[in-house]
N, C-alpha and C positions, 0 to 999 in steps of 0.2 A: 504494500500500500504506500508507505514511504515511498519506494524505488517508483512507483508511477507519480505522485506526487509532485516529486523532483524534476522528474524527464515534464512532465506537462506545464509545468510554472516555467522551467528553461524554454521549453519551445513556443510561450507563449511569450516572452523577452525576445526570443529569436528573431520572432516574428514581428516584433514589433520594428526590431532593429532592421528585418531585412526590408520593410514599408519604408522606412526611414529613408532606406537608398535607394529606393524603386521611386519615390516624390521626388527624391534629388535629380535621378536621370528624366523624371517626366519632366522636369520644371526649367534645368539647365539644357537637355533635348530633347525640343517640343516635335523636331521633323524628324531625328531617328527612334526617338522613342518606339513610337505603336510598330515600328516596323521591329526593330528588336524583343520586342516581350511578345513572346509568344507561348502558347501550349507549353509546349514543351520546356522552355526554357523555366517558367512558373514551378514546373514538375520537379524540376531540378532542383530548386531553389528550397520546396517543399520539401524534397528529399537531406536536402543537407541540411535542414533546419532539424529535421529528424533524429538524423544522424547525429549532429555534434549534442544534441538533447541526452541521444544514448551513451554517448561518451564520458557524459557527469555522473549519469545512473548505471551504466552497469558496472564498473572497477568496485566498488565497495561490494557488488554481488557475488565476482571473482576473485576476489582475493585482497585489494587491496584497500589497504585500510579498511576493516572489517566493521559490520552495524554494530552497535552497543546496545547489547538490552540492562536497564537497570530499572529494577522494582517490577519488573514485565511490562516496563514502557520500552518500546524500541526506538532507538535513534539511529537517525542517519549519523555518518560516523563522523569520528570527533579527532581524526587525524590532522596534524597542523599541514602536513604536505595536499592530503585530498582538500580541505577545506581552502585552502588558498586558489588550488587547480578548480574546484568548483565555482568557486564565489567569483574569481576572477572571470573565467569563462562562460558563464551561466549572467552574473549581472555586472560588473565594472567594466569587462570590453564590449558587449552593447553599448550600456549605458554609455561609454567617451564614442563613438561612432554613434547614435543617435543624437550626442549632442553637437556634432561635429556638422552632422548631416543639415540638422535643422541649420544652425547659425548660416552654413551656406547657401542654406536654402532662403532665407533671412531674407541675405546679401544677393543674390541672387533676383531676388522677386523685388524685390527695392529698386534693383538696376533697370530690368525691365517693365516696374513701372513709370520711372520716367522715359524710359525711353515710348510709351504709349500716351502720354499725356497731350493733348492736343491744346492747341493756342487758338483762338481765335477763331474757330470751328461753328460755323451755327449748333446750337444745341436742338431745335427741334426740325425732324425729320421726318419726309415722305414715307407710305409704306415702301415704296424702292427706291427710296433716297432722300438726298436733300432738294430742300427748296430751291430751286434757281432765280436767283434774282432779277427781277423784272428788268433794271437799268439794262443787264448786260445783254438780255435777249431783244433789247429796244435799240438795237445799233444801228446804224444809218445803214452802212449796206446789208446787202442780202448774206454775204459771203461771211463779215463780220457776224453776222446773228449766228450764222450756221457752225460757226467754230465756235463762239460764248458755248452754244446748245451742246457742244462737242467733249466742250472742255468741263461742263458741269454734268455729264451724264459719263465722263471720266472719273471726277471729281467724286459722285454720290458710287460707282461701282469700287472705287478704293476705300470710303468711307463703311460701305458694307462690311468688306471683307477685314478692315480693321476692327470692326466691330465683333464678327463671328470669333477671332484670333483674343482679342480681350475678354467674351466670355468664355473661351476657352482659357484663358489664364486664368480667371477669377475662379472657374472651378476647382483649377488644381492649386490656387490659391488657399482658396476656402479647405481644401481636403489637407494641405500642409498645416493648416494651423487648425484643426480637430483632431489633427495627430500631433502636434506642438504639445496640444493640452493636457492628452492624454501621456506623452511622452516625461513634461512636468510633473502632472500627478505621481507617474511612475519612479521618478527619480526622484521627489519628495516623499 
């Protein structure tokens, strides 16, 4: 019961830490990301979170540093080599890589919101775009109107698609810092 215990609390740290880095590559690469994470590679990831889970819990099974039972309460074992090997690998090296993760993930999303920050921008928009301004479709020739019309149905398909790419930011914005919190909780 211990030995599951252990293995499920570690791989549920694991996990948080390997989220950690998965936000970081979403966030820092938004166009290799979705092509890199795939099935399989998830599978993998699941696997080695597994895996080093079992490598906390099963040594005290096999041999070393063995459980302590005392008064017929069993404990997980009370060796100073295992308890180092465990605590360090189970929660302080998570714990310095999700905090590592978040801060650049921080930095990160700070950079790229100024870089999305618009100046000057009309704030309210067509359902397919922005407003064109009457002055510049009012131009004396015909040729002049047709380029204003050109440059503002340029104008509102850039303003679209910066749009679609900031709610796509702000989603994996928002999912960075629901995992920030819970990351804090965890390290508090």
């Amino acid at each position: 019961f211990i030995a599951m215990d252990v293995m499920c609390c570690t791989a549920s740290i694991m996990t948080l830490c390997i989220i950690s880095v998965d936000r970081y590559l979403g966030i820092t690469r938004p166009l290799t990301y979705p092509v890199r994470q795939n099935g399989k590679l998830m599978a993998k990831m699941v696997f080695i979170v597994w895996l080093l889970s079992a490598s906390i819990t099963l040594p005290p099974l096999f041999g070393w540093a063995q459980n302590v039972t005392v008064e017929r309460v069993c404990l997980i074992s009370q060796d100073f080599g295992y308890t180092v090997y465990s605590t360090g690998v189970a929660f302080y090296i998570p714990m310095a890589v999700m905090l590592v993760m978040y801060s650049r993930i921080y930095k990160a999303a700070k950079v790229s919101a100024e870089k999305h920050r618009f100046m000057n921008f009309p704030k309210h928009y067509e359902e397919e775009g922005v407003y064109c301004l009457e002055a510049s479709s009012r131009a004396h020739h015909s040729s002049r109107r047709t380029k204003a019309v050109e440059e503002c149905a340029t104008l509102s398909k850039l303003l679209r698609q910066d749009r679609k790419n900031i709610s796509i930011f702000k989603r994996e914005q928002k999912a960075a810092r629901t995992l920030g919190i819970i990351v804090g909780a965890f390290t508090f």
